[in-house]
C-alpha positions, 0 to 999 in steps of 0.5 A, a space after each residue: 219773622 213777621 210780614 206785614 203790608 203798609 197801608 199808605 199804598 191806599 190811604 193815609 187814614 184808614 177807615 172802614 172803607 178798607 176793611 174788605 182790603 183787610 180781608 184780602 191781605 189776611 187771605 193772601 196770608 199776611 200776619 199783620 198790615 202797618 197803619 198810618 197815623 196821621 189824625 183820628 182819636 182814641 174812638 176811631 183807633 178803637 174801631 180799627 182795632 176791633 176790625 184788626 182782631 176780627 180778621 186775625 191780624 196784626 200790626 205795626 204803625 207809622 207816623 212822622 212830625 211836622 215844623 209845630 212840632 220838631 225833635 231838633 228845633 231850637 225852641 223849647 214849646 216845639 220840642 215840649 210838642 213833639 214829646 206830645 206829638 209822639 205821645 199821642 201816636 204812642 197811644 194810638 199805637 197802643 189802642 190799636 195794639 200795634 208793637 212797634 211805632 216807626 217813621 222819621 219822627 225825628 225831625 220834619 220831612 223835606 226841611 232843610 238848613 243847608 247844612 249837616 246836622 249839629 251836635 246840638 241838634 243831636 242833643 235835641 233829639 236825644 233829650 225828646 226821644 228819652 222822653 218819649 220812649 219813657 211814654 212808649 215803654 209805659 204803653 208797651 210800644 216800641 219806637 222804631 225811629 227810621 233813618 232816611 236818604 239826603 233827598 228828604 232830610 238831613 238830620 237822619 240820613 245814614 244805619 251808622 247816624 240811626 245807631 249813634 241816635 239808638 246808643 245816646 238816648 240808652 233806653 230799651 223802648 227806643 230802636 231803629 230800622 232798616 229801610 231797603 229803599 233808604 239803604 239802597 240810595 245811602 249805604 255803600 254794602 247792605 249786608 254789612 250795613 245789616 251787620 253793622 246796624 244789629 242789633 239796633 234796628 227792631 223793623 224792616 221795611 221791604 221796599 223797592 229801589 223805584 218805590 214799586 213792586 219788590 223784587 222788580 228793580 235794583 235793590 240787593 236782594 239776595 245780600 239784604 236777606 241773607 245777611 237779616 238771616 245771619 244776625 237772625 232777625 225775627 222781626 217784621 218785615 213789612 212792604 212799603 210801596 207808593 202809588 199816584 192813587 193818593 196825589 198828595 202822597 204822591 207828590 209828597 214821595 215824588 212819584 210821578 209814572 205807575 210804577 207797577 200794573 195795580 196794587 194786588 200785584 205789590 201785595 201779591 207778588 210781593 208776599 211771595 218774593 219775602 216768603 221765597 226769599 226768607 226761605 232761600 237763606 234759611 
């Protein structure tokens, strides 16, 4: 097992401004932080990846699409740029050394068609996705594709819709997640949503049930890490908090109150409930 921070707490373009925060996750004993991708070329990556060896760390990254380039949508030239799309954080990914590429990339966030999806969105996905995870097996990236709850999309919102995605597009580079926040809102049992998801996901989000500290609020804790224990899971485990220190990410995951003191409390206290709670269902 690996722990990871997720950096959209502070930005969603990390530059040099944040590498003595890097320094301090090291120190607290993270091995590695998750790192958005949102803009930037192969030059800036390599800045950051640079930065990334000096302090010992790993990492993981995050990315998702926008409308101009939708997995799902009807039209051709915006499913050609989603492969593009995924290809460059793929290769970003890749530049900064980073193992797995997660997020809802499937489709845009908060777009809604008022109804379920349909088979041949479905199909869609899986015919771009194939492709993409042609490009990251190339780049010896693995996709990590990240279910959401109803609230922020409809395409993706259930393990059991993730797993069907995982089995159609077939391929060894292409996986999902599994995401606290997400379940607690969605899934009717953790453990057995854990069970049921193995061994389709390659990546854990740890994340509160108010997006705050873990361990502070109504996630079943104790059934998550037991039941990622019994199916012997040995992947990241990375906390993904969100603050109103950024106010478009803010208003773009609709929090609007503090939800804890400051952020070395979440990255702080945080390491130590993994640590603790690992540990307790060895």
């Amino acid at each position: 097992m690996k722990t990871g921070m997720n950096l959209l707490l502070w930005t969603t373009h990390v530059t040099d401004s944040l590498f003595p925060l890097l320094g301090k996750l090291k120190a607290t004993g993270y091995d590695g932080v998750e790192i958005p991708l949102f803009e930037g070329d192969a030059a800036h990556y390599k800045t950051i990846a640079a930065e990334l060896k000096k302090q010992g760390l790993g990492c993981t990254t995050v990315t998702v699409v926008g409308p101009d380039a939708n997995p799902i949508s009807p039209d051709a030239a915006i499913r050609k740029a989603a492969v593009e799309r995924h290809r460059w954080a793929i290769e970003m990914t890749a530049i900064l050394g980073g193992e797995n590429l997660c997020g809802p990339y499937h489709s845009p966030l908060a777009e809604f068609s008022g109804e379920p999806p349909t088979e041949d969105e479905r199909q869609r996905c899986v015919e771009v996705m194939q492709q993409s995870a042609e490009i990251a097996k190339q780049h010896k990236v693995n996709l990590c594709i990240e279910y959401l709850n109803r609230f922020e999309c409809y395409f993706l919102t259930t393990a059991a819709q993730a797993k069907d995605l995982v089995q159609r597009v077939n391929h060894p580079s292409f996986r999902t997640m599994y995401d606290t926040f997400h379940a607690n809102i969605e899934e009717k049992n953790a453990a057995q949503t854990i069970k049921a998801l193995n061994p389709h996901f390659g990546h854990v989000h740890i994340s509160e049930s108010d997006r705050g500290t873990p361990g502070t609020g109504m996630v079943h804790w104790d059934e998550t890490f037991k039941a990622l224990r019994e199916v012997k899971y040995d992947g990241w485990l990375v906390i993904e908090a969100f603050g109103r220190a950024l106010p478009a990410l803010a208003a773009a995951t609709k929090v609007w109150r503090d939800l804890f003191p400051t952020s070395d409390e979440v990255y702080t206290k945080g390491f130590t409930f993994m640590k603790e709670k690992w540990a307790k269902f060895a």
